[in-house]
CHARMM-style PDB file with segment names, atoms N, HN, CA, C and O in Angstrom:
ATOM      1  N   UNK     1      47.684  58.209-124.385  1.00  0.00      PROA
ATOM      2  CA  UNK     1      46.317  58.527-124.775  1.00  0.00      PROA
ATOM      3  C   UNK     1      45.486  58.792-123.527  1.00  0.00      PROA
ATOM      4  O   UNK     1      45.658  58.416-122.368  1.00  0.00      PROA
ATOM      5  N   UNK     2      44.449  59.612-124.135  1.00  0.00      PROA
ATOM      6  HN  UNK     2      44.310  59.917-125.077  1.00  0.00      PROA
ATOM      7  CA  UNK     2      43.474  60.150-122.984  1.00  0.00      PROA
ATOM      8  C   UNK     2      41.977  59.920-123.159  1.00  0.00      PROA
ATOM      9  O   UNK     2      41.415  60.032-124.249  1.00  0.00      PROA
ATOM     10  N   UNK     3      41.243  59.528-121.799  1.00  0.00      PROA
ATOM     11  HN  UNK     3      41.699  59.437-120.914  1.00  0.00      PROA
ATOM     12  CA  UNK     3      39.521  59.328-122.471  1.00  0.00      PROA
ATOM     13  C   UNK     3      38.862  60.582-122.134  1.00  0.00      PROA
ATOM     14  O   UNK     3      39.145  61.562-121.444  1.00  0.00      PROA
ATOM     15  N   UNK     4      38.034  60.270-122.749  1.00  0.00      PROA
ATOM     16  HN  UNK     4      37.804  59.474-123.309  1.00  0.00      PROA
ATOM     17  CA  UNK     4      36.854  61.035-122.781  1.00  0.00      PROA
ATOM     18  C   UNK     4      35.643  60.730-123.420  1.00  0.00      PROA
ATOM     19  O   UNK     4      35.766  59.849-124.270  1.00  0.00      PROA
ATOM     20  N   UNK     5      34.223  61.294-123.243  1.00  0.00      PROA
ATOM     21  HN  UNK     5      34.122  62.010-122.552  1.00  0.00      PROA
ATOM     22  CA  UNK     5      33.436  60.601-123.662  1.00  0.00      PROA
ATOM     23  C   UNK     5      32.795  62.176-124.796  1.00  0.00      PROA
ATOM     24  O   UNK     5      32.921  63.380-124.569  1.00  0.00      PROA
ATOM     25  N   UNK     6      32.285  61.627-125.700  1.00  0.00      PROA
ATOM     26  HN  UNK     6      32.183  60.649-125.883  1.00  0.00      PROA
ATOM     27  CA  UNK     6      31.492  62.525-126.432  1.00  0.00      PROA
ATOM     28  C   UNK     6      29.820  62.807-126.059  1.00  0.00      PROA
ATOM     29  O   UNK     6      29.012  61.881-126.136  1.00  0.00      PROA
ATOM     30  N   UNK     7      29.443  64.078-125.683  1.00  0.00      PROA
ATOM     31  HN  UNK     7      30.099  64.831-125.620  1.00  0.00      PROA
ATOM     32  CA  UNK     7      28.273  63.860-125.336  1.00  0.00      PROA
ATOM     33  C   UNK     7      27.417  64.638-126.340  1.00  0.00      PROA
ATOM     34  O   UNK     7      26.269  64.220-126.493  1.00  0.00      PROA
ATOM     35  N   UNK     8      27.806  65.715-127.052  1.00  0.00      PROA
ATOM     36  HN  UNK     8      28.739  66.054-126.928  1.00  0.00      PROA
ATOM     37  CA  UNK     8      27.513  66.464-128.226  1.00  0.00      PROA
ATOM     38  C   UNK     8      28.124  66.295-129.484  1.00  0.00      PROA
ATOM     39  O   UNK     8      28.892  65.434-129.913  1.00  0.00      PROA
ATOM     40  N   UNK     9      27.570  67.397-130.030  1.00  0.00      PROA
ATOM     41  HN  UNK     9      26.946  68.096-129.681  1.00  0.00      PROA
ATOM     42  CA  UNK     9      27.456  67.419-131.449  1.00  0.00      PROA
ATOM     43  C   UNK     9      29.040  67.894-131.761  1.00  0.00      PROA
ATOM     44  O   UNK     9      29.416  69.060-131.642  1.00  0.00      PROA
ATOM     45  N   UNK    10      29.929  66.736-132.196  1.00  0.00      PROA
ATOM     46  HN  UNK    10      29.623  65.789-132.292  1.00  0.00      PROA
ATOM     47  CA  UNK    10      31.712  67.128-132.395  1.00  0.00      PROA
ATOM     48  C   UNK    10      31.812  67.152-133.824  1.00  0.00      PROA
ATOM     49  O   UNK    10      31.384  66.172-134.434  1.00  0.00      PROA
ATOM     50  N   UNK    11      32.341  68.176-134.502  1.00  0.00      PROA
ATOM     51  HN  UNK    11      32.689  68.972-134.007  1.00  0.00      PROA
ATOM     52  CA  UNK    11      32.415  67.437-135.913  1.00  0.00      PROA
ATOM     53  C   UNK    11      34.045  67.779-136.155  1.00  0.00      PROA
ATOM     54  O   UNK    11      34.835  68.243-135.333  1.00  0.00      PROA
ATOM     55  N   UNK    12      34.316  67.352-137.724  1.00  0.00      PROA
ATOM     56  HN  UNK    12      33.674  66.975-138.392  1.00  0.00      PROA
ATOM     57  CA  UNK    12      35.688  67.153-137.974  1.00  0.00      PROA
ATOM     58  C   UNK    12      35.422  67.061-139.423  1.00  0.00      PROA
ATOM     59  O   UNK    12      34.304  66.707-139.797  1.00  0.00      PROA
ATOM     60  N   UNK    13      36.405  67.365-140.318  1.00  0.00      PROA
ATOM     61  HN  UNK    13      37.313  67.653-140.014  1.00  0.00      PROA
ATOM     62  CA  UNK    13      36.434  66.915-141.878  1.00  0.00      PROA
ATOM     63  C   UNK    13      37.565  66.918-142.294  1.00  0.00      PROA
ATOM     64  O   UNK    13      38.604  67.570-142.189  1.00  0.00      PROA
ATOM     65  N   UNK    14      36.899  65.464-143.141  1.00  0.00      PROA
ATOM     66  HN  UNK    14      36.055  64.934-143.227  1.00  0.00      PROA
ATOM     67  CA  UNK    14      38.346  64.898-144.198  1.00  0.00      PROA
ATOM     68  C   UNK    14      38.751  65.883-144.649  1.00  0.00      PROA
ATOM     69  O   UNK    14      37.943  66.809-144.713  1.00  0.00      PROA
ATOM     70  N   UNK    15      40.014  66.095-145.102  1.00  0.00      PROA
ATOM     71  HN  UNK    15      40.670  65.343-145.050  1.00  0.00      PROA
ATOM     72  CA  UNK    15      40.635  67.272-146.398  1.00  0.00      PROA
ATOM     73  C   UNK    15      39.391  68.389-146.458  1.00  0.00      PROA
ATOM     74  O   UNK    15      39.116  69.032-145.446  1.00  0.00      PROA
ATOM     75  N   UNK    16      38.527  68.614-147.932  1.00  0.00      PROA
ATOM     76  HN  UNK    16      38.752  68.092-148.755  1.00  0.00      PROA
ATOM     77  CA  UNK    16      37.838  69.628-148.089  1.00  0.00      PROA
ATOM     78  C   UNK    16      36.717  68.857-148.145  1.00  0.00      PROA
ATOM     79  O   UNK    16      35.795  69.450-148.704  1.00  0.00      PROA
ATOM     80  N   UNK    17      36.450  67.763-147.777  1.00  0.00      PROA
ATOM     81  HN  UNK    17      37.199  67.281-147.323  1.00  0.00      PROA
ATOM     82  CA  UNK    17      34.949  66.791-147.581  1.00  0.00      PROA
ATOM     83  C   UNK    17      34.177  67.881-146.850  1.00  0.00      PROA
ATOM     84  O   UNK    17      34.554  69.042-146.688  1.00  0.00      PROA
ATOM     85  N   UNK    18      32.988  67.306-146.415  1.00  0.00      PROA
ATOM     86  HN  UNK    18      32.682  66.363-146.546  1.00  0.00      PROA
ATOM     87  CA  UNK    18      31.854  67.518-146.272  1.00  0.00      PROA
ATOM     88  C   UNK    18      32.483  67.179-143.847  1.00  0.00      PROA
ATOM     89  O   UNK    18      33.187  66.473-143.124  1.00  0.00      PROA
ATOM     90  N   UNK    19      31.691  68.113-143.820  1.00  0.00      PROA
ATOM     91  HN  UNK    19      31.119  68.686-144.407  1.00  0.00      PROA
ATOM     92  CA  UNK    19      31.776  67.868-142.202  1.00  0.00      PROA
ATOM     93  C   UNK    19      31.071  66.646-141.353  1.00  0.00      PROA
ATOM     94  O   UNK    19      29.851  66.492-141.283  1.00  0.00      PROA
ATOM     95  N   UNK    20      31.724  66.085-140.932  1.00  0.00      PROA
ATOM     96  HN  UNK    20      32.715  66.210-140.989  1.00  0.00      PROA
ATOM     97  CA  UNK    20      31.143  64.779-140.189  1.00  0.00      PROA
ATOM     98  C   UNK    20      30.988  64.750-138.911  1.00  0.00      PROA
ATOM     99  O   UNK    20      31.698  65.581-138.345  1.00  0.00      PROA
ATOM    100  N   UNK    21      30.096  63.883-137.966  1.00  0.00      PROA
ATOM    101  HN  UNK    21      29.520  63.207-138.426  1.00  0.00      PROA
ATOM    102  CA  UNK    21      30.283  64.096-136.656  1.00  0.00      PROA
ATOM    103  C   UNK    21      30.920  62.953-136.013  1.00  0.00      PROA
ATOM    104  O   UNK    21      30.703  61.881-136.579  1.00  0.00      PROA
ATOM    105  N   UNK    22      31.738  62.910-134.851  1.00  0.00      PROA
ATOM    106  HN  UNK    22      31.914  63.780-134.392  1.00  0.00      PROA
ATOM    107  CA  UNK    22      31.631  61.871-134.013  1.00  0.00      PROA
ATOM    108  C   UNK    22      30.932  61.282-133.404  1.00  0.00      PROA
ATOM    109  O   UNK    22      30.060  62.060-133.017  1.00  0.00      PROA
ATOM    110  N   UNK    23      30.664  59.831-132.869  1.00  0.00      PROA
ATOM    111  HN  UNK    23      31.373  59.199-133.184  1.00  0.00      PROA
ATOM    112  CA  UNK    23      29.119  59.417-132.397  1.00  0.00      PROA
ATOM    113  C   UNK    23      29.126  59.606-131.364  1.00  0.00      PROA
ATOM    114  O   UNK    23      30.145  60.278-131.201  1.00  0.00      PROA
ATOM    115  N   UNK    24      28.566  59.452-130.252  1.00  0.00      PROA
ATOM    116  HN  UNK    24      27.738  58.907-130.385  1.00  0.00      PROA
ATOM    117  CA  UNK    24      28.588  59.946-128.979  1.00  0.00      PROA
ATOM    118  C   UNK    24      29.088  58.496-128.434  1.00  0.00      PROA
ATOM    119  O   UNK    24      29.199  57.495-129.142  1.00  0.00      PROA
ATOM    120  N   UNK    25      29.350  58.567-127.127  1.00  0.00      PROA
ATOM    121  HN  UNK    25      29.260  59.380-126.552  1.00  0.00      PROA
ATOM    122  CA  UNK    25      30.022  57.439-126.464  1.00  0.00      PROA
ATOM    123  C   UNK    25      31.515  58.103-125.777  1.00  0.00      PROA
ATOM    124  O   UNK    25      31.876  59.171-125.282  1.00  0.00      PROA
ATOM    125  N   UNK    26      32.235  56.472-126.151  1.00  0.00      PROA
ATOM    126  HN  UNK    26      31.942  55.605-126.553  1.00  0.00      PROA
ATOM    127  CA  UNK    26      34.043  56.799-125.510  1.00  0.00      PROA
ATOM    128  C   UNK    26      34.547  57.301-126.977  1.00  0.00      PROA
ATOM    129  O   UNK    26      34.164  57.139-128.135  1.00  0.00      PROA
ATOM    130  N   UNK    27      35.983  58.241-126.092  1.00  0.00      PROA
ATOM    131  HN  UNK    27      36.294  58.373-125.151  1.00  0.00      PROA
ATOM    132  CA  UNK    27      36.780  58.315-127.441  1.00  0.00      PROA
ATOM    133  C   UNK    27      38.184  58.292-126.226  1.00  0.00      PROA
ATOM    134  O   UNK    27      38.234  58.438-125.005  1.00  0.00      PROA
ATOM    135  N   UNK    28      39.225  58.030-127.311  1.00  0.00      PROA
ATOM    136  HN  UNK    28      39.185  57.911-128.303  1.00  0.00      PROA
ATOM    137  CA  UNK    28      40.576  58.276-127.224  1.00  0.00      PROA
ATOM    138  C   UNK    28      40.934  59.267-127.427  1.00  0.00      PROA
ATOM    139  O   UNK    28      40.340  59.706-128.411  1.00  0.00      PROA
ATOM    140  N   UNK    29      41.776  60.100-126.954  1.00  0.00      PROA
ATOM    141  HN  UNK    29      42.259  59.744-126.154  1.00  0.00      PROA
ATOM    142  CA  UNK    29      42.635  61.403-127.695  1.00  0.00      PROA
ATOM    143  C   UNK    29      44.096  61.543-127.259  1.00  0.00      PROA
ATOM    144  O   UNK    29      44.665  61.182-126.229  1.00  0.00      PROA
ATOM    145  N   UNK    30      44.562  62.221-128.434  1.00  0.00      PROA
ATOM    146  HN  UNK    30      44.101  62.514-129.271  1.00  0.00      PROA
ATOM    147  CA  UNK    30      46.062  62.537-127.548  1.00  0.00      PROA
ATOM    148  C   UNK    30      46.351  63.876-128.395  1.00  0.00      PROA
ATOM    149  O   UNK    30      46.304  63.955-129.623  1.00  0.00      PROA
ATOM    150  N   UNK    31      46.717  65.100-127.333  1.00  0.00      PROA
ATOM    151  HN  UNK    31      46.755  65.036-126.335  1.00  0.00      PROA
ATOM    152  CA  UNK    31      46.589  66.205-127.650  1.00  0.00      PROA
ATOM    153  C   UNK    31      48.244  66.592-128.480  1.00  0.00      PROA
ATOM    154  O   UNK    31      49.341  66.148-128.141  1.00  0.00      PROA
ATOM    155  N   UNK    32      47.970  67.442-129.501  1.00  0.00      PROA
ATOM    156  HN  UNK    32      47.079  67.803-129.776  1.00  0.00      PROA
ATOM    157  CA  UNK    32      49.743  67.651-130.052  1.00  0.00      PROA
ATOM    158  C   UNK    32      49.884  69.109-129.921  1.00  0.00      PROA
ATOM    159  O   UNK    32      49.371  69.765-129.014  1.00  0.00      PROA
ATOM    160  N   UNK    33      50.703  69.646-130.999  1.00  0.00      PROA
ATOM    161  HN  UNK    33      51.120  69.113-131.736  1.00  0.00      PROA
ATOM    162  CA  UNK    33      50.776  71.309-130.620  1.00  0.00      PROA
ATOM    163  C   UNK    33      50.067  72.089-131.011  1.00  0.00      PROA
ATOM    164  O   UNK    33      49.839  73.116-130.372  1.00  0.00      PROA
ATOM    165  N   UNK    34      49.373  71.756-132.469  1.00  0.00      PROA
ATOM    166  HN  UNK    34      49.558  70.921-132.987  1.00  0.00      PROA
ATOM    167  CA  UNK    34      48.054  72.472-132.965  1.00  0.00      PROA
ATOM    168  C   UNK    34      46.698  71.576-133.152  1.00  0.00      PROA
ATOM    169  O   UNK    34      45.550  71.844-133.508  1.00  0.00      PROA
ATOM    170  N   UNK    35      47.225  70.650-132.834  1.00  0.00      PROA
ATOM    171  HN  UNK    35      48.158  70.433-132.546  1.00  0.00      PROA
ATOM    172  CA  UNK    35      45.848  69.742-133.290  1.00  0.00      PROA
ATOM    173  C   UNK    35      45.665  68.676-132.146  1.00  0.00      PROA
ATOM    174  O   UNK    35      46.633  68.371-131.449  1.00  0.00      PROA
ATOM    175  N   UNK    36      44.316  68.057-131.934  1.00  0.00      PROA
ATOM    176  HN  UNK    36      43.530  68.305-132.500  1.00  0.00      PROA
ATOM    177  CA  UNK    36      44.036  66.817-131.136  1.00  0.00      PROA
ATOM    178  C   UNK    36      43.716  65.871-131.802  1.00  0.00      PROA
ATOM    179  O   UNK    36      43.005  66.342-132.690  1.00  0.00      PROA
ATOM    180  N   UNK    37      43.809  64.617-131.958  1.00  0.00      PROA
ATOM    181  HN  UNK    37      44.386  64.234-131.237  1.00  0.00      PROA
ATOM    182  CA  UNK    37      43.706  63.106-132.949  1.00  0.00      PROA
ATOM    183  C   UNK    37      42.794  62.537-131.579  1.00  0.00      PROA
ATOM    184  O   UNK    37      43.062  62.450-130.380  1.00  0.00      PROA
ATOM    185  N   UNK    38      41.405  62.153-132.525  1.00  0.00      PROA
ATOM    186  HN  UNK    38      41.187  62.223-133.498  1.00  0.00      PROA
ATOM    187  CA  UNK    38      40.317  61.695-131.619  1.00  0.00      PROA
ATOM    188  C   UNK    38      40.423  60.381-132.229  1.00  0.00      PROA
ATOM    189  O   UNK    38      40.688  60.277-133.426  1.00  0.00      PROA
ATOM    190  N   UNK    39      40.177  59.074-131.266  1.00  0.00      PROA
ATOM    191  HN  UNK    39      39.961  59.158-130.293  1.00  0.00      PROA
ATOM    192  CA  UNK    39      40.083  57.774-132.270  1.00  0.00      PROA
ATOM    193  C   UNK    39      38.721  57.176-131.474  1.00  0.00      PROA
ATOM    194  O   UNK    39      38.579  57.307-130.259  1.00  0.00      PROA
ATOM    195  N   UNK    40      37.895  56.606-132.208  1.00  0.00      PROA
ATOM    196  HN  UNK    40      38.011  56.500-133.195  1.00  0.00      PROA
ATOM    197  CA  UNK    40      36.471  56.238-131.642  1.00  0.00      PROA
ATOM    198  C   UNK    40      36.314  54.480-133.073  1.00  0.00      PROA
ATOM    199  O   UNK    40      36.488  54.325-134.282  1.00  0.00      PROA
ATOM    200  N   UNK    41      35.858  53.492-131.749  1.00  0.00      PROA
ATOM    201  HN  UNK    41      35.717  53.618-130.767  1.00  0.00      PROA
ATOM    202  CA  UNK    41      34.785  52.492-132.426  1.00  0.00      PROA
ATOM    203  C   UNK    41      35.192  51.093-131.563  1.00  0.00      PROA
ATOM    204  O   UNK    41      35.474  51.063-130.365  1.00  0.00      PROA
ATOM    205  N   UNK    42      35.158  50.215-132.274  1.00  0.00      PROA
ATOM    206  HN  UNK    42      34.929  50.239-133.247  1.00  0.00      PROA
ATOM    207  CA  UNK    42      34.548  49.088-131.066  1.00  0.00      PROA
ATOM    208  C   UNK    42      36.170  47.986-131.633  1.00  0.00      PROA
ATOM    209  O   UNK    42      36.948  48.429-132.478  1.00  0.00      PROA
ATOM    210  N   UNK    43      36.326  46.919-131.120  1.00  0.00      PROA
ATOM    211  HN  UNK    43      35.695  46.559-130.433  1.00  0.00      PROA
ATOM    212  CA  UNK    43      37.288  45.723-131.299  1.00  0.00      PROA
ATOM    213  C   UNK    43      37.237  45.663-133.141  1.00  0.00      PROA
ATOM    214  O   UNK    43      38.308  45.646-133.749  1.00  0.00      PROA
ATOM    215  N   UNK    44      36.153  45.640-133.763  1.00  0.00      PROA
ATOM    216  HN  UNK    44      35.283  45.653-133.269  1.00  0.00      PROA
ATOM    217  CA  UNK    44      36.517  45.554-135.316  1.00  0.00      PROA
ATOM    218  C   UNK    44      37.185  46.804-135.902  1.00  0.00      PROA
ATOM    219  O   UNK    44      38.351  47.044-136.218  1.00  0.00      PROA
ATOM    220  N   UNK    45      35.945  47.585-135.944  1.00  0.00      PROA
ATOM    221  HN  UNK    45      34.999  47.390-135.687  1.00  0.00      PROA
ATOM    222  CA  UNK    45      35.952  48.857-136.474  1.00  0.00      PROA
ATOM    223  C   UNK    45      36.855  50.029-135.513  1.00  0.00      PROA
ATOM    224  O   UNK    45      36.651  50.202-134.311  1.00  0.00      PROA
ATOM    225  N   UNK    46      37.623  50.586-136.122  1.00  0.00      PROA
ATOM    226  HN  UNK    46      37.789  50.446-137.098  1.00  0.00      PROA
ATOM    227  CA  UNK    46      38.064  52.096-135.416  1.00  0.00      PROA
ATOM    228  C   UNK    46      38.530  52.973-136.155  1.00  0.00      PROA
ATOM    229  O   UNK    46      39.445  52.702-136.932  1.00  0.00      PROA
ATOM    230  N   UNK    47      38.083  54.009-136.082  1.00  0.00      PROA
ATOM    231  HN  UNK    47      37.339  54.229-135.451  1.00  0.00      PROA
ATOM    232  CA  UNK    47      37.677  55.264-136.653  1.00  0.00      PROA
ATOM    233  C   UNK    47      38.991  56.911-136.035  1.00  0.00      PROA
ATOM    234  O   UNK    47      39.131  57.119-134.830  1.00  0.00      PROA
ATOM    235  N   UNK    48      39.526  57.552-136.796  1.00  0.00      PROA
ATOM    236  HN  UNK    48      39.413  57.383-137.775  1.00  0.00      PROA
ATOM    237  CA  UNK    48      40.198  58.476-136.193  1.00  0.00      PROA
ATOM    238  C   UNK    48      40.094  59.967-136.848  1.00  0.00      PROA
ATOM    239  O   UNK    48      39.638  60.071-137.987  1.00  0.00      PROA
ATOM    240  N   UNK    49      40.424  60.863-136.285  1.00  0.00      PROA
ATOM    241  HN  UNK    49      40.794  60.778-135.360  1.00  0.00      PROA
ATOM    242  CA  UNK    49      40.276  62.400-136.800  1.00  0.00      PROA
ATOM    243  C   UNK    49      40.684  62.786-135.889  1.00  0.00      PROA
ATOM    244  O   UNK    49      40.540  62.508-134.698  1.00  0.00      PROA
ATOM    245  N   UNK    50      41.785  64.158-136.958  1.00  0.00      PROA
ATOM    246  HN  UNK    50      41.902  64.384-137.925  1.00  0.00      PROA
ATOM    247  CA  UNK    50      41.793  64.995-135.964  1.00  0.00      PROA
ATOM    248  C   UNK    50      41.629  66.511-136.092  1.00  0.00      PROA
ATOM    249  O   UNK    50      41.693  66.980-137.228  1.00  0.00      PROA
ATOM    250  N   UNK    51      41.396  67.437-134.913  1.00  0.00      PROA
ATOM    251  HN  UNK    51      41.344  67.056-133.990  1.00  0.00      PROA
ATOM    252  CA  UNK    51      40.564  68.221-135.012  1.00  0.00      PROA
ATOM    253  C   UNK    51      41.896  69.461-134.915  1.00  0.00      PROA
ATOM    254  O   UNK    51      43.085  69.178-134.770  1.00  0.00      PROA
ATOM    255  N   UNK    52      41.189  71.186-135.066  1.00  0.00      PROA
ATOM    256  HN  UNK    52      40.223  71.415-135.184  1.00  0.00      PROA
ATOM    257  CA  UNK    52      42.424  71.796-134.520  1.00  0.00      PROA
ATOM    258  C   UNK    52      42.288  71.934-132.237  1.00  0.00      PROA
ATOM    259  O   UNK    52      41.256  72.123-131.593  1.00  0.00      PROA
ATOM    260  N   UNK    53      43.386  71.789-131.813  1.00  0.00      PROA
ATOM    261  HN  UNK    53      44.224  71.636-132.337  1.00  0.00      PROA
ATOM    262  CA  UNK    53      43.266  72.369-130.697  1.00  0.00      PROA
ATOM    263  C   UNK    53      42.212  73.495-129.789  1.00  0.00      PROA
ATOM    264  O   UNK    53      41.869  73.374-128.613  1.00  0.00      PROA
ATOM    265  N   UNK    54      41.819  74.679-130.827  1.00  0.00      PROA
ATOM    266  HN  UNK    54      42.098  74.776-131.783  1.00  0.00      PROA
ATOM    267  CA  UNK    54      41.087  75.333-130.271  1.00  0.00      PROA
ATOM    268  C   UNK    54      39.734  74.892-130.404  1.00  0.00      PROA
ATOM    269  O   UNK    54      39.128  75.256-129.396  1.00  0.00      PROA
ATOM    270  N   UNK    55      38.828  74.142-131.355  1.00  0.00      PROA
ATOM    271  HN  UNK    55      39.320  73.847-132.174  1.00  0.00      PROA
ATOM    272  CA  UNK    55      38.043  73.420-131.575  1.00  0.00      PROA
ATOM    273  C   UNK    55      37.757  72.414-130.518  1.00  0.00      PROA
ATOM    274  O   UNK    55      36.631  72.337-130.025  1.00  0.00      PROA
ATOM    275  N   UNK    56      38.812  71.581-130.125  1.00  0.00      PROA
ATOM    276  HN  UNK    56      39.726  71.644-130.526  1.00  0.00      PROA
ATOM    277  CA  UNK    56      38.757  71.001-129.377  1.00  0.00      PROA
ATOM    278  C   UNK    56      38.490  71.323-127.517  1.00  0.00      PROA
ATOM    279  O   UNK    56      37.763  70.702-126.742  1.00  0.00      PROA
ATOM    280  N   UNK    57      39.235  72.311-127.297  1.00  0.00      PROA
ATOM    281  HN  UNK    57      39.825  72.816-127.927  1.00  0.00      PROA
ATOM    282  CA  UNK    57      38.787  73.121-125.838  1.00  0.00      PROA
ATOM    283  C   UNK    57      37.506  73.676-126.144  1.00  0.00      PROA
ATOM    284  O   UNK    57      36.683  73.596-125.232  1.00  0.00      PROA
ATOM    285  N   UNK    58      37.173  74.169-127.107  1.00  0.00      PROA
ATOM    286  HN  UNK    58      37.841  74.235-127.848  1.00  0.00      PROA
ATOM    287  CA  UNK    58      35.628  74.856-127.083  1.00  0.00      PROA
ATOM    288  C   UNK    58      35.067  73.847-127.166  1.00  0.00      PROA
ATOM    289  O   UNK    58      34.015  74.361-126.787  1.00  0.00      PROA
ATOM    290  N   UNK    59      34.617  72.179-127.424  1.00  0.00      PROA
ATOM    291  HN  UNK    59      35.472  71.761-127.732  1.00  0.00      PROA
ATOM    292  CA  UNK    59      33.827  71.649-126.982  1.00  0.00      PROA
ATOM    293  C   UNK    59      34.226  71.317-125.943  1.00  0.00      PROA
ATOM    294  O   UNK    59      33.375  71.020-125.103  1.00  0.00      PROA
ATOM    295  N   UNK    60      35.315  71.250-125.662  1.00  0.00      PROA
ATOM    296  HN  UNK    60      36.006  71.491-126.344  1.00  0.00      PROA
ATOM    297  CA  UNK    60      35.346  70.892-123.792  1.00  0.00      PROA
ATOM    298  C   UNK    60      34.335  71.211-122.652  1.00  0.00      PROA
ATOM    299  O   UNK    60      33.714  70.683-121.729  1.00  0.00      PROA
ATOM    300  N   UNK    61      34.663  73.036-123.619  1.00  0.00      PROA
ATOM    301  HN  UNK    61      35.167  73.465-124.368  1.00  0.00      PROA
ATOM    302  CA  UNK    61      34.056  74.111-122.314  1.00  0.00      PROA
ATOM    303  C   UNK    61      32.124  74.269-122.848  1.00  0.00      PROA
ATOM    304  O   UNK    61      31.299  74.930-122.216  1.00  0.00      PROA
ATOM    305  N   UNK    62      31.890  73.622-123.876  1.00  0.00      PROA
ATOM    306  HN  UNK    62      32.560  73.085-124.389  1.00  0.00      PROA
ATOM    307  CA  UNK    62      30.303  73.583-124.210  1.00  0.00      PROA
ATOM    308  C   UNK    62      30.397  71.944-123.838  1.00  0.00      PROA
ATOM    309  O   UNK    62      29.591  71.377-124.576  1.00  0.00      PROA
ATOM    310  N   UNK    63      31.107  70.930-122.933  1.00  0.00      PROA
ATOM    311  HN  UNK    63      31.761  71.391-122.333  1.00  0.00      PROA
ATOM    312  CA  UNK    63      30.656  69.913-122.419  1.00  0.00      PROA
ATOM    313  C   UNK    63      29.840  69.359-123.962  1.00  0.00      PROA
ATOM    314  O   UNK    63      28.682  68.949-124.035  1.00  0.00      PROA
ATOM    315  N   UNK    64      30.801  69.492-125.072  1.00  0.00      PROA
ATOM    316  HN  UNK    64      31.742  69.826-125.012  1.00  0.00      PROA
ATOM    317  CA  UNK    64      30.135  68.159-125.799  1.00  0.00      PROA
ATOM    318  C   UNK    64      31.030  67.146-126.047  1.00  0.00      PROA
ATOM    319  O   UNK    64      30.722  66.158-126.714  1.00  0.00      PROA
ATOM    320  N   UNK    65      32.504  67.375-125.387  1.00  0.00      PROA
ATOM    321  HN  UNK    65      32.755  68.177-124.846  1.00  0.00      PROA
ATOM    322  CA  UNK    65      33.727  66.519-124.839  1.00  0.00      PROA
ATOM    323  C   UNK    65      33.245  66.451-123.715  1.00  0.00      PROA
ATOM    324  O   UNK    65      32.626  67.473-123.418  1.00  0.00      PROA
ATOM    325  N   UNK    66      33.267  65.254-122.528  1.00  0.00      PROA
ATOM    326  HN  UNK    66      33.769  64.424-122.769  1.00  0.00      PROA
ATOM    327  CA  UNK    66      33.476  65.436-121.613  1.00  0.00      PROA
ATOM    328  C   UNK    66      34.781  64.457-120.949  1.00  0.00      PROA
ATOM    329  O   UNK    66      34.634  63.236-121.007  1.00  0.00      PROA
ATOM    330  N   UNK    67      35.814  64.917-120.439  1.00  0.00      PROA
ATOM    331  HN  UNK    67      35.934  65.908-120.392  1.00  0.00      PROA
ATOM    332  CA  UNK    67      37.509  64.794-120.311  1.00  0.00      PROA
ATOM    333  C   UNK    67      36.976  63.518-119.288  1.00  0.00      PROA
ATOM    334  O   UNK    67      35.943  63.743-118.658  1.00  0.00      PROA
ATOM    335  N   UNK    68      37.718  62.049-119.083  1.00  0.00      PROA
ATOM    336  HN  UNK    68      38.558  61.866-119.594  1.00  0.00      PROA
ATOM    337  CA  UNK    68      37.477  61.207-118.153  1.00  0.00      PROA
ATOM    338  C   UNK    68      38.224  61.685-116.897  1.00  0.00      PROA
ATOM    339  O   UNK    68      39.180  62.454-116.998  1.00  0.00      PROA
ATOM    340  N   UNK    69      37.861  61.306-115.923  1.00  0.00      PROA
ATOM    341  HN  UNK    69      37.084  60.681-115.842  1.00  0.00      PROA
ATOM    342  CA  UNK    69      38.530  61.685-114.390  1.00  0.00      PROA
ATOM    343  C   UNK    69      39.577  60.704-114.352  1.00  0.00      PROA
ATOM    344  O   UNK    69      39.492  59.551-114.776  1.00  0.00      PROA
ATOM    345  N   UNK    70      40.835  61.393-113.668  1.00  0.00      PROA
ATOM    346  HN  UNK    70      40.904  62.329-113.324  1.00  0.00      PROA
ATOM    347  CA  UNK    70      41.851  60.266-113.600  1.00  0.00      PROA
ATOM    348  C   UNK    70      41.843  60.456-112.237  1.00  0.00      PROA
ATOM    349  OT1 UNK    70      42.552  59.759-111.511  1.00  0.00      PROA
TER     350      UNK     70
END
């Protein structure tokens, strides 16, 4: 897994639900071949989605991902 922090507006949706956002803060990710699995929330609660790949680099490159420095 990889960090990063959310600084914008990310969204994602269940099946054919309604579009949701991620909250801003830390997230987890781990990238696959078409899709990225974001997991976000605290020691109780944790929360996951995942998005498609290209979705995911375009918020990269509009910095509403921002990738942690290793």
């Amino acid at each position: 897994m990889s960090a990063a922090q959310i600084h914008g507006r990310v969204e994602y949706r269940i099946g054919d639900g309604p579009l949701m956002c991620v909250p801003t803060g830390h997230v987890e990710f781990e990238r696959g071949r078409s899709d990225v699995a974001l997991s976000w929330g605290n020691d109780t609660t944790r929360q996951s989605a995942a998005i498609p790949a290209a979705d995911f680099d375009r918020y990269v490159s509009r910095r509403a991902i921002v990738l942690a420095q290793v």
